[in-house]
Structure formats: C-alpha cells, structure tokens
N, C-alpha and C positions, 0 to 999 in steps of 0.2 A: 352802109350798114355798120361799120365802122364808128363812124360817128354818130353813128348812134348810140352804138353799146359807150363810150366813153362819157355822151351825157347820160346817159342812163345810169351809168357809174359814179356821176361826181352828181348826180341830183340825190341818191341814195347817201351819199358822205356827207354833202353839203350838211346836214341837220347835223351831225356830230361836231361838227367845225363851228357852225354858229350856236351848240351848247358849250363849247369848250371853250369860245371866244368871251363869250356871257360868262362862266364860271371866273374866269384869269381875269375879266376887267371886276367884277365883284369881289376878288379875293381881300386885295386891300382895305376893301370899308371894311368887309366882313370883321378882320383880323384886328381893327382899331375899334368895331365897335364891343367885342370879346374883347379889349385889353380894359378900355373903359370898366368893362360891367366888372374886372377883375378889381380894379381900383378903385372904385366907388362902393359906396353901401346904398343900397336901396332904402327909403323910409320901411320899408316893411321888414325888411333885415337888421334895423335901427332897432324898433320897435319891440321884434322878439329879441335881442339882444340886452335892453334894457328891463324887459321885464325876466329875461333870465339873471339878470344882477340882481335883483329885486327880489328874486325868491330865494335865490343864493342868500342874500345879508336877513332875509327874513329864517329862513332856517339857522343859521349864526346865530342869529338874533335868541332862538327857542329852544337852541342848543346851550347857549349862556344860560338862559332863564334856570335850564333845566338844572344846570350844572350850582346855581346859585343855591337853590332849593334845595337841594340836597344838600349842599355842604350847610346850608340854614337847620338843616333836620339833625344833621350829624351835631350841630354845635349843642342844639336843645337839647338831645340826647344827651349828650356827653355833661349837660349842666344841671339835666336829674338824675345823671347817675353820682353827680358829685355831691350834689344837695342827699343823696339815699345815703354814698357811703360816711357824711360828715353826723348824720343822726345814731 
C-alpha cells in the first residue's frame, strides 16, 4: 500500500519535472534568439523606418518651401511699398 501511494505520488510530479526540465533546456535558445531579434532590424522594421526618414525630409522639405515663399512675398511687398513711397 505503501508503495503505491509513493508511485502514485511521483506519477502526479513526474509531469511537473518533465515541464520544468523542457523549460531549463529551452531557456538558452530562447534567450539567444530574443538577443538576435534585439540586434537585428527586421526588413519590415527597415522599411517603416526608411519611410519615416522620408516623410521627415519631405515635411523639411515644405517647411523650407513654405518659409521661402514668404520671405519671397515680404521682399515684393517691401518693393511696392518702396516703388509707392519713391512717386
């Protein structure tokens, strides 16, 4: 009776021992392949990254334009208001 209750007891553990055994030998890849994905870029991580550059220098890009235009508008101004007050 005896030994039966003790297999009965390590047939019940046993699955905890062979998840926990699986878990500790997996740990390692696990952990190298989480270091990789830290140190790598993925093409798709590329990708949106490059076209975030891309809208970046395109807004620079329209922010210049914007700023040129203006200071273009302020020059004409300022070159009829000199042509006004020379008549």
């Amino acid at each position: 009776m005896r030994r039966e209750l003790y297999s009965l007891a390590l047939l019940l553990a046993l699955p905890g021992c062979v998840s926990t055994a699986v878990a500790v030998a997996k740990a390692p890849f696990q952990a190298v392949g989480q270091t990789a994905d830290w140190l790598t870029t993925s093409q798709d991580e590329a990708d949106r990254n490059r076209g975030r550059e891309i809208r970046k220098g395109e807004e620079r890009d329209r922010k210049a334009a914007r700023k040129a235009a203006k200071r273009e508008k302020e020059r004409l101004e300022d070159e009829r208001d000199d042509r006004r007050d020379r008549r």
